[in-house]
N, CA, C, O and CB atoms as a CASP TS submission, in Angstrom:
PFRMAT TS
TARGET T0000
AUTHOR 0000-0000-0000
METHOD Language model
MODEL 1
PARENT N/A
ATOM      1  N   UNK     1       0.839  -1.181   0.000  1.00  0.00           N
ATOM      2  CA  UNK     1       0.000   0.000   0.000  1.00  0.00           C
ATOM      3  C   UNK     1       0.884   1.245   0.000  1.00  0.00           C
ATOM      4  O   UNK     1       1.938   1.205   0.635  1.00  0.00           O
ATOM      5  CB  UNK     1      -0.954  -0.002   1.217  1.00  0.00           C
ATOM      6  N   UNK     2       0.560   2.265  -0.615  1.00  0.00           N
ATOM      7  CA  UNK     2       1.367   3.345  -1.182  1.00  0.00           C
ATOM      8  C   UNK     2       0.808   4.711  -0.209  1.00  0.00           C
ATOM      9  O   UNK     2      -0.217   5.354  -0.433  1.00  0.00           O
ATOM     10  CB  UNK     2       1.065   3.492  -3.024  1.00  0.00           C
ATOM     11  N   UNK     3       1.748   4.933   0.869  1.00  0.00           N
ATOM     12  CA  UNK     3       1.273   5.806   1.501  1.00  0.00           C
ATOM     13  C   UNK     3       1.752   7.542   1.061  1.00  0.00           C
ATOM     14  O   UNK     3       2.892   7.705   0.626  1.00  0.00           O
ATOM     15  CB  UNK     3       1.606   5.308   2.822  1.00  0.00           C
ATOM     16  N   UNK     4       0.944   8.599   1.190  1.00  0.00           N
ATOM     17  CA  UNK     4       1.665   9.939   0.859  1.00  0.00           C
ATOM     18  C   UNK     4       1.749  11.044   2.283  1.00  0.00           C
ATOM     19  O   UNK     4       1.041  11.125   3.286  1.00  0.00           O
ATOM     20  CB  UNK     4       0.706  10.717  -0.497  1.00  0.00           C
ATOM     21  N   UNK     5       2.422  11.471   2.028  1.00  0.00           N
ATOM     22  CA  UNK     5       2.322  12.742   3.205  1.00  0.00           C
ATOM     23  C   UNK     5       2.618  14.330   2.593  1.00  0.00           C
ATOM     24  O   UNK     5       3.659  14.796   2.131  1.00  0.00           O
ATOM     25  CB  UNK     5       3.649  12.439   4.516  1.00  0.00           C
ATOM     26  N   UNK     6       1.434  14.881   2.761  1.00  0.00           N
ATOM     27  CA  UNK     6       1.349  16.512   2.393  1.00  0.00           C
ATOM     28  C   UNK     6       1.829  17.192   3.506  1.00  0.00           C
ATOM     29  O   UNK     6       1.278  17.041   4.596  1.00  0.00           O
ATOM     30  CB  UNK     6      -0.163  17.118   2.071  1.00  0.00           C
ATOM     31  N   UNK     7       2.913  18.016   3.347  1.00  0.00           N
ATOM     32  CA  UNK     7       3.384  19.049   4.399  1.00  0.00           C
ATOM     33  C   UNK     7       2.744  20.499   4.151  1.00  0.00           C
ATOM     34  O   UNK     7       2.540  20.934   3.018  1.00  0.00           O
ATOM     35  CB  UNK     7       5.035  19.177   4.347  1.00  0.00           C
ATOM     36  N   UNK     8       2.529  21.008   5.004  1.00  0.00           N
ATOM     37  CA  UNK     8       1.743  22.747   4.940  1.00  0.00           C
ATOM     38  C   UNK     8       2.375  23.341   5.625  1.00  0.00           C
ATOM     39  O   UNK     8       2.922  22.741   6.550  1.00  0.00           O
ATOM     40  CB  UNK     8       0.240  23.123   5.446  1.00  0.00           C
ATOM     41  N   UNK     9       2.580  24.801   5.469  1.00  0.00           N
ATOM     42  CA  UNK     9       4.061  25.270   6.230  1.00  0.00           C
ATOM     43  C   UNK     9       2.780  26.702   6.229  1.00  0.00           C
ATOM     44  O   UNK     9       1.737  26.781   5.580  1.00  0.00           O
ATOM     45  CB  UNK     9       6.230  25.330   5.077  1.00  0.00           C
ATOM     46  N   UNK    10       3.326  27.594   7.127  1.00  0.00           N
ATOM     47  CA  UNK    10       2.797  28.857   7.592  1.00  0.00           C
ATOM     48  C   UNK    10       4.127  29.597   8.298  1.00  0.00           C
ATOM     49  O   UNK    10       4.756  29.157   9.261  1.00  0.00           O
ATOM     50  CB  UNK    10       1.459  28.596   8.680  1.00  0.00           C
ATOM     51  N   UNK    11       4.309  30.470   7.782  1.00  0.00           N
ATOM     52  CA  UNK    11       5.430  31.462   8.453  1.00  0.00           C
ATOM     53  C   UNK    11       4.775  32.626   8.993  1.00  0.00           C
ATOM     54  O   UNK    11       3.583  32.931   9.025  1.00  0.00           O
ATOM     55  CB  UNK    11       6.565  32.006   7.403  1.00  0.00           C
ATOM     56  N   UNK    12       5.811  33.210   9.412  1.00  0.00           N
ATOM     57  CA  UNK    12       5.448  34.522   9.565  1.00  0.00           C
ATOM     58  C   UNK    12       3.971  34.692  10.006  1.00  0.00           C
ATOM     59  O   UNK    12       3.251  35.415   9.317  1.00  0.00           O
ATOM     60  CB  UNK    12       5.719  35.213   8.321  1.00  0.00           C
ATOM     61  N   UNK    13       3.303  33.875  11.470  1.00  0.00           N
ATOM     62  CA  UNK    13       2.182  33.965  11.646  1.00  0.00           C
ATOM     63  C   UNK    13       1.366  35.476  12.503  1.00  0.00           C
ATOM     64  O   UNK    13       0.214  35.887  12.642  1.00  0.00           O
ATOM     65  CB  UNK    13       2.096  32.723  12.226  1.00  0.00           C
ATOM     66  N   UNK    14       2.307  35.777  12.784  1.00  0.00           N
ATOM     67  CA  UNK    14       1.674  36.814  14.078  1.00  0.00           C
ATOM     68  C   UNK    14       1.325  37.689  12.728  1.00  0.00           C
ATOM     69  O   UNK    14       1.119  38.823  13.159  1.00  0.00           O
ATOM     70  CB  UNK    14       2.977  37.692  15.654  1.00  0.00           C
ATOM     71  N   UNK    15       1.198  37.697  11.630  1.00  0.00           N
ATOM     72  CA  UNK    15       0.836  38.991  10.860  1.00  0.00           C
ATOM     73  C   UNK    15      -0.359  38.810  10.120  1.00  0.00           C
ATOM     74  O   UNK    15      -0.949  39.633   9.421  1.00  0.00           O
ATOM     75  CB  UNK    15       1.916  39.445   9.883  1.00  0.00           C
ATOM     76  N   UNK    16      -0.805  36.944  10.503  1.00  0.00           N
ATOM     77  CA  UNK    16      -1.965  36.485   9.961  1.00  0.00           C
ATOM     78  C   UNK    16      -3.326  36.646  10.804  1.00  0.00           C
ATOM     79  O   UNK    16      -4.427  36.322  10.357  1.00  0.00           O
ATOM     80  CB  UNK    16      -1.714  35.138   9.671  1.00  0.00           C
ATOM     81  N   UNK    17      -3.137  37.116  11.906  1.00  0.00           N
ATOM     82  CA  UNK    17      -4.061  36.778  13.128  1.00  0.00           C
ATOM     83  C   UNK    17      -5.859  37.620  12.447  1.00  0.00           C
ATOM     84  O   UNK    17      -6.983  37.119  12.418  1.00  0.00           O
ATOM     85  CB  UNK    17      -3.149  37.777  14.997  1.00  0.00           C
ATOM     86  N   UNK    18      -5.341  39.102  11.977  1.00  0.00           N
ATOM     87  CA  UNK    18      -6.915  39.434  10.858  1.00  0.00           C
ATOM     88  C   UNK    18      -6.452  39.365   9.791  1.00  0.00           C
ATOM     89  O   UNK    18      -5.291  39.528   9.413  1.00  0.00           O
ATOM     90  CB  UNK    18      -7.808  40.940  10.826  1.00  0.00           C
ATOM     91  N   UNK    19      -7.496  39.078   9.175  1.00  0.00           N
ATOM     92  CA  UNK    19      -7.795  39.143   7.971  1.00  0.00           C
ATOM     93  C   UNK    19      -7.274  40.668   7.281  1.00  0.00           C
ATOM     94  O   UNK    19      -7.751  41.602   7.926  1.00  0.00           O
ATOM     95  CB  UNK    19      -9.292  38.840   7.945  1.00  0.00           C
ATOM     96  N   UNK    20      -6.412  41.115   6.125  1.00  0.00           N
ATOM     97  CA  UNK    20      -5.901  42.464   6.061  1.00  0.00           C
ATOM     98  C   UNK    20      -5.822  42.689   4.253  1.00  0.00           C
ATOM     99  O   UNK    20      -5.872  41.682   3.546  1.00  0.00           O
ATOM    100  CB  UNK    20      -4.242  42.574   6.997  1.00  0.00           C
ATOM    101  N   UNK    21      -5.754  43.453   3.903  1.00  0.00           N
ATOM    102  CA  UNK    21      -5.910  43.893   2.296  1.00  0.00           C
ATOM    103  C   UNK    21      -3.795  43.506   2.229  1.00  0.00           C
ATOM    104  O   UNK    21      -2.900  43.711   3.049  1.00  0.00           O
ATOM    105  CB  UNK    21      -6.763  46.338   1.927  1.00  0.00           C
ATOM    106  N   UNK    22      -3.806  43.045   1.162  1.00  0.00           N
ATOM    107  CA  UNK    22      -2.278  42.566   0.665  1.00  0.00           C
ATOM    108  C   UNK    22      -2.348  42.771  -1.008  1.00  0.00           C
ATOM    109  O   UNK    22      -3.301  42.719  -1.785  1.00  0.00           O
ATOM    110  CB  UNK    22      -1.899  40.674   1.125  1.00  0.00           C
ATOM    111  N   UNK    23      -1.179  42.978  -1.174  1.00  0.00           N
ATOM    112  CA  UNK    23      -0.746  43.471  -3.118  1.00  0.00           C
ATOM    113  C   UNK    23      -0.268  42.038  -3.314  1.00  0.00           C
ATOM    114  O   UNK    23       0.377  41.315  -2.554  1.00  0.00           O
ATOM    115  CB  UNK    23       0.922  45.018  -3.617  1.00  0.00           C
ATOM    116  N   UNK    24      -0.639  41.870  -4.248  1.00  0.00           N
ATOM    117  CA  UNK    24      -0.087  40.141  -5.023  1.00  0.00           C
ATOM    118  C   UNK    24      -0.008  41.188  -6.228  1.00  0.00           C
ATOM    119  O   UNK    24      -0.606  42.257  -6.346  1.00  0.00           O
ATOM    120  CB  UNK    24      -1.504  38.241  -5.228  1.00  0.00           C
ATOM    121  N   UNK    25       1.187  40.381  -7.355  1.00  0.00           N
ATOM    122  CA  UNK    25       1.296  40.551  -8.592  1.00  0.00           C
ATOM    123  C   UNK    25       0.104  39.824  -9.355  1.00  0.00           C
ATOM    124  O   UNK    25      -0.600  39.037  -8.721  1.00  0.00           O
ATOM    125  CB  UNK    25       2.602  40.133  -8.954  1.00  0.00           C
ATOM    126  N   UNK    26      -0.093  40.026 -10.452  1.00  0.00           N
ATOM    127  CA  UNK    26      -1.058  39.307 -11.234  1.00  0.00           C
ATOM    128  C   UNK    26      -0.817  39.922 -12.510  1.00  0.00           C
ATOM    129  O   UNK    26      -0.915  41.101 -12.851  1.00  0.00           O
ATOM    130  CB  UNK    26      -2.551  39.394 -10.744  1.00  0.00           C
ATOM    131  N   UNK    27      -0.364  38.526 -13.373  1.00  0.00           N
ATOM    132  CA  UNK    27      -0.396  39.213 -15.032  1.00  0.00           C
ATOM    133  C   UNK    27       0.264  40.728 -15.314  1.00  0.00           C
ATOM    134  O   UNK    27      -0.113  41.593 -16.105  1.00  0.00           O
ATOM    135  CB  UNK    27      -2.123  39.428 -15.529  1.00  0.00           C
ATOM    136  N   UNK    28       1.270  40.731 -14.475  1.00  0.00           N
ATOM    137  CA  UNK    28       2.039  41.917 -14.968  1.00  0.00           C
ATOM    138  C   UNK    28       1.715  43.345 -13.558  1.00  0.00           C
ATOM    139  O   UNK    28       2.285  44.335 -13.099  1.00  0.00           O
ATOM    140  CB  UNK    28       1.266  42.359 -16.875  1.00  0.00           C
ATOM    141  N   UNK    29       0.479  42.590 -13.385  1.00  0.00           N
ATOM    142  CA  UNK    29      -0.107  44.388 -12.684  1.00  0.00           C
ATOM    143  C   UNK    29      -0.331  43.707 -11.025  1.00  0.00           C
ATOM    144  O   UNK    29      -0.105  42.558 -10.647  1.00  0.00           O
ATOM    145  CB  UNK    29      -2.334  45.303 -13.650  1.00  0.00           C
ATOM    146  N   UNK    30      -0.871  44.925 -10.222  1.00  0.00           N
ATOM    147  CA  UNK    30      -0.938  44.714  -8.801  1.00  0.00           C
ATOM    148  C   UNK    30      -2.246  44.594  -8.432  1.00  0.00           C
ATOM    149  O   UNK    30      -3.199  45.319  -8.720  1.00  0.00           O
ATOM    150  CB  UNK    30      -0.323  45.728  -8.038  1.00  0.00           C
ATOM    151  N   UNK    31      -2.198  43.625  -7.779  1.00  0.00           N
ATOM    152  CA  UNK    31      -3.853  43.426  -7.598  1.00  0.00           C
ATOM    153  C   UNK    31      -3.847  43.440  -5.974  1.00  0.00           C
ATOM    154  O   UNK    31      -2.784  43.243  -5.384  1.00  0.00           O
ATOM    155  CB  UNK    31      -4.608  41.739  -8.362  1.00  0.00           C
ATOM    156  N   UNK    32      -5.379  43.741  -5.071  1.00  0.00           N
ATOM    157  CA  UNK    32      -5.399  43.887  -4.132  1.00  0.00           C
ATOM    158  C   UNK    32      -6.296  42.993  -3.224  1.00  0.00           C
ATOM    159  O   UNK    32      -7.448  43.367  -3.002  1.00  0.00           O
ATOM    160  CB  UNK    32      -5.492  44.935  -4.177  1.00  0.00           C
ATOM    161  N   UNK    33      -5.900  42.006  -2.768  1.00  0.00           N
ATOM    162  CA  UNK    33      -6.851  41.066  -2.363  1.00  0.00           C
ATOM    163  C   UNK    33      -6.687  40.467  -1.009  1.00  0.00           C
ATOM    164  O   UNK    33      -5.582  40.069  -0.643  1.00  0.00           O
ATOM    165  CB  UNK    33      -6.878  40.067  -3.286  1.00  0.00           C
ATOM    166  N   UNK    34      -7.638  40.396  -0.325  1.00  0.00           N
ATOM    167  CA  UNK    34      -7.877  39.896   1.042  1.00  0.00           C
ATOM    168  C   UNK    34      -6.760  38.978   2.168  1.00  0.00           C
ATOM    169  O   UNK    34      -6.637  38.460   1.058  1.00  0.00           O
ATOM    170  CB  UNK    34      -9.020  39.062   0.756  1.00  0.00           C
ATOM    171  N   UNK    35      -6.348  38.658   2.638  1.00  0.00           N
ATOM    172  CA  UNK    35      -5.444  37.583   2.793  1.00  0.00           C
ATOM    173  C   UNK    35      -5.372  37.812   4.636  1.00  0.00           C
ATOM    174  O   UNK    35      -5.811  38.769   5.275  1.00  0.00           O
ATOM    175  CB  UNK    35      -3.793  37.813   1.719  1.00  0.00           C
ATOM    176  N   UNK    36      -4.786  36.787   5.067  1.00  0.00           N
ATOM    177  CA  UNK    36      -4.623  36.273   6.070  1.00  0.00           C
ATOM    178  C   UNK    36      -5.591  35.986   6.811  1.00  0.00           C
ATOM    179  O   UNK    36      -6.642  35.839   6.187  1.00  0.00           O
ATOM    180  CB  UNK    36      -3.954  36.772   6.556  1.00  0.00           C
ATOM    181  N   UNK    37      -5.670  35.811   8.191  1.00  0.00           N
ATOM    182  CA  UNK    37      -6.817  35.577   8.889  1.00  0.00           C
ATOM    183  C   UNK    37      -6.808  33.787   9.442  1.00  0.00           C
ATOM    184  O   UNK    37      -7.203  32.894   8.692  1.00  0.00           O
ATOM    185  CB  UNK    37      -8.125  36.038   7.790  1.00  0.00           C
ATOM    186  N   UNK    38      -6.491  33.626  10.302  1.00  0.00           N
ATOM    187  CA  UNK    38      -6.789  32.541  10.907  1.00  0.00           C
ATOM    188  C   UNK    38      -7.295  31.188  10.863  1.00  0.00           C
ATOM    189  O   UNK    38      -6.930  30.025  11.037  1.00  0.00           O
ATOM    190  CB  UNK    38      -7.189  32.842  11.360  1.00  0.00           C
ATOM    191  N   UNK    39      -8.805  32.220  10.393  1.00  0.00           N
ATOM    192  CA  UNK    39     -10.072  31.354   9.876  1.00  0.00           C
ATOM    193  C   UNK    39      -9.983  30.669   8.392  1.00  0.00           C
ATOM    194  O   UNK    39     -10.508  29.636   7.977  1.00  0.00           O
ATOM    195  CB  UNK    39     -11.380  32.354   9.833  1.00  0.00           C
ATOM    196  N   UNK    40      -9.182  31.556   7.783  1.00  0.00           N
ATOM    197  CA  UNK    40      -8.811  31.496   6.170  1.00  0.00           C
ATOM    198  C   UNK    40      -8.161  30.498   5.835  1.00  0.00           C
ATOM    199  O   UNK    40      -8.374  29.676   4.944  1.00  0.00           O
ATOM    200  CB  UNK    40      -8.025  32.538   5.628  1.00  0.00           C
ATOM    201  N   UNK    41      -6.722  30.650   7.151  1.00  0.00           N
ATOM    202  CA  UNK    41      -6.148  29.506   6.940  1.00  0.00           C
ATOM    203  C   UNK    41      -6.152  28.091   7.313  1.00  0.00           C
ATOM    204  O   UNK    41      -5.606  27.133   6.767  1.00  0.00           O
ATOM    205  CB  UNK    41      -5.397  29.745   7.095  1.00  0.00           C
ATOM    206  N   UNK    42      -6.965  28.174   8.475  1.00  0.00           N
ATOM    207  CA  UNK    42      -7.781  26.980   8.514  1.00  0.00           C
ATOM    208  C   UNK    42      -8.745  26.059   7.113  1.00  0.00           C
ATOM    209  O   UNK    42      -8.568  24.904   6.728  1.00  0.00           O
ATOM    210  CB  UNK    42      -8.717  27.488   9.525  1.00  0.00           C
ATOM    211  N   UNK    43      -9.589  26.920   6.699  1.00  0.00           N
ATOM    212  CA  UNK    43     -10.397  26.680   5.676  1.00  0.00           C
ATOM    213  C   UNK    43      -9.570  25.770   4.663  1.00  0.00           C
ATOM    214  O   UNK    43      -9.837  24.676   4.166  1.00  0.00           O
ATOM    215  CB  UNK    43     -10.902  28.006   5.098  1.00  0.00           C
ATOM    216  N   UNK    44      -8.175  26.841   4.501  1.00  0.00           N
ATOM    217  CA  UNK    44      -7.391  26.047   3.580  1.00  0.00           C
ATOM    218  C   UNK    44      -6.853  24.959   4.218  1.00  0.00           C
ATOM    219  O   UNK    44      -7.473  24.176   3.498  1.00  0.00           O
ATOM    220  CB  UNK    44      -6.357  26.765   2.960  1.00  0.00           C
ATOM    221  N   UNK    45      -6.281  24.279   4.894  1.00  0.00           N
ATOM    222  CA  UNK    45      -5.994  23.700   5.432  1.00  0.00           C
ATOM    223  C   UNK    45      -6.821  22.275   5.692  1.00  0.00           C
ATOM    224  O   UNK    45      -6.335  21.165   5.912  1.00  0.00           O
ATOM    225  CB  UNK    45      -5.742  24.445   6.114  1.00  0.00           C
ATOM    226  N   UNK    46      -8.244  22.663   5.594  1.00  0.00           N
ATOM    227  CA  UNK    46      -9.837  21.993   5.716  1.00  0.00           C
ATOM    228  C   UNK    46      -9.448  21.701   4.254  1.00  0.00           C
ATOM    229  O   UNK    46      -9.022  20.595   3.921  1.00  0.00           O
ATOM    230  CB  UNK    46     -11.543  23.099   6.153  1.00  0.00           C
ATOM    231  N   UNK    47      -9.563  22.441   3.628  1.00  0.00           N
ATOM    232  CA  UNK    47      -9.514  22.240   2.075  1.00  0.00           C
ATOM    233  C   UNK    47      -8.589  20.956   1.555  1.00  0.00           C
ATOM    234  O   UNK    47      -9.214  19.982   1.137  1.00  0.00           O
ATOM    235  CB  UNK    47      -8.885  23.642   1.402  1.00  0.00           C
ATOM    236  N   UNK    48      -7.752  20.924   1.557  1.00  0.00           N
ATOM    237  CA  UNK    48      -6.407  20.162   1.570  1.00  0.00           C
ATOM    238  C   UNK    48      -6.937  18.817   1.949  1.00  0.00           C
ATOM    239  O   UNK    48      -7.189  18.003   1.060  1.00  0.00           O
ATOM    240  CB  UNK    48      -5.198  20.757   2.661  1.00  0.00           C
ATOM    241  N   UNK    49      -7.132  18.513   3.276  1.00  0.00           N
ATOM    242  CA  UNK    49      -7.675  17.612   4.128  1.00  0.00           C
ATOM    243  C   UNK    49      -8.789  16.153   3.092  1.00  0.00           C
ATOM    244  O   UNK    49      -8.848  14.929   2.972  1.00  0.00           O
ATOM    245  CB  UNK    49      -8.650  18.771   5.297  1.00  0.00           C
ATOM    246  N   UNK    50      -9.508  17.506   2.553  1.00  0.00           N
ATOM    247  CA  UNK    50     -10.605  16.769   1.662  1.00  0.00           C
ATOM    248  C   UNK    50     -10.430  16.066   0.112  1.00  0.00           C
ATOM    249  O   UNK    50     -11.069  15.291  -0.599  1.00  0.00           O
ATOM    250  CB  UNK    50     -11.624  17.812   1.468  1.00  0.00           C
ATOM    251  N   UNK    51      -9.032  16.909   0.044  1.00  0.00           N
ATOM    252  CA  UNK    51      -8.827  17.183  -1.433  1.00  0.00           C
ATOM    253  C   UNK    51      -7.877  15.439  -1.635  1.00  0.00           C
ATOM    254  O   UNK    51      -8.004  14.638  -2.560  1.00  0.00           O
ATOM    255  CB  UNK    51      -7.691  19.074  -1.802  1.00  0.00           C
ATOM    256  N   UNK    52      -6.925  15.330  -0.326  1.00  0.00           N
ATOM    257  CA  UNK    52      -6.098  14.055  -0.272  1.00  0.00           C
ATOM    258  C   UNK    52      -7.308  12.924   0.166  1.00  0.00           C
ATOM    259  O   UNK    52      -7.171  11.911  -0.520  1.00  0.00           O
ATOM    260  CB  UNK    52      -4.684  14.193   0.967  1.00  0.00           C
ATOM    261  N   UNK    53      -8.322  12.834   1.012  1.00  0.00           N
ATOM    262  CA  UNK    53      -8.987  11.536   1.318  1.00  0.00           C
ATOM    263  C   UNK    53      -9.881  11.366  -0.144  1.00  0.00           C
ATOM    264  O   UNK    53     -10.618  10.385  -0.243  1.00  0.00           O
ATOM    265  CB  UNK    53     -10.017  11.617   2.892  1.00  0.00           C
ATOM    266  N   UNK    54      -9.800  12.255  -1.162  1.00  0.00           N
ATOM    267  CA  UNK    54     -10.836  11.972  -2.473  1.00  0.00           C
ATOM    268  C   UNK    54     -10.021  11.648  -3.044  1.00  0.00           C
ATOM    269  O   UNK    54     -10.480  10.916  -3.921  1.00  0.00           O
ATOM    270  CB  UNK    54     -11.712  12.954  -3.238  1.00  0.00           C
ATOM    271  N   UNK    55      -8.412  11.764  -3.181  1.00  0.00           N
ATOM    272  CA  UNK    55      -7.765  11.328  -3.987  1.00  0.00           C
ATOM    273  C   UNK    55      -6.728   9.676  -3.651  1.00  0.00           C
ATOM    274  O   UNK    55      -6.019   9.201  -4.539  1.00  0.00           O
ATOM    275  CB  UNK    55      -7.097  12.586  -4.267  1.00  0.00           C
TER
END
């Protein structure tokens, strides 16, 4: 049986604690979109979770 292991890494947490407006690049230009937050990264994290027991 062929086992896998997904690692998830989070740095730099104390700057995630709200949710805060952040610049990402996109296609050349600066875009302004939501990011961090706790809850967020949980979700993702939830996300992940579901994504390996379907696969």
């Amino acid at each position: 049986m062929k086992k896998q292991l997904t690692i998830l890494q989070l740095n730099d947490s104390h700057a995630y604690l709200e949710p805060h407006q952040e610049m990402f690049w996109e296609g050349g230009g600066k875009v302004y979109r939501t990011a961090g937050g706790f809850v967020r990264v949980a979700g993702y994290f939830t996300k992940v979770r579901e994504e390996e027991r379907e696969a």
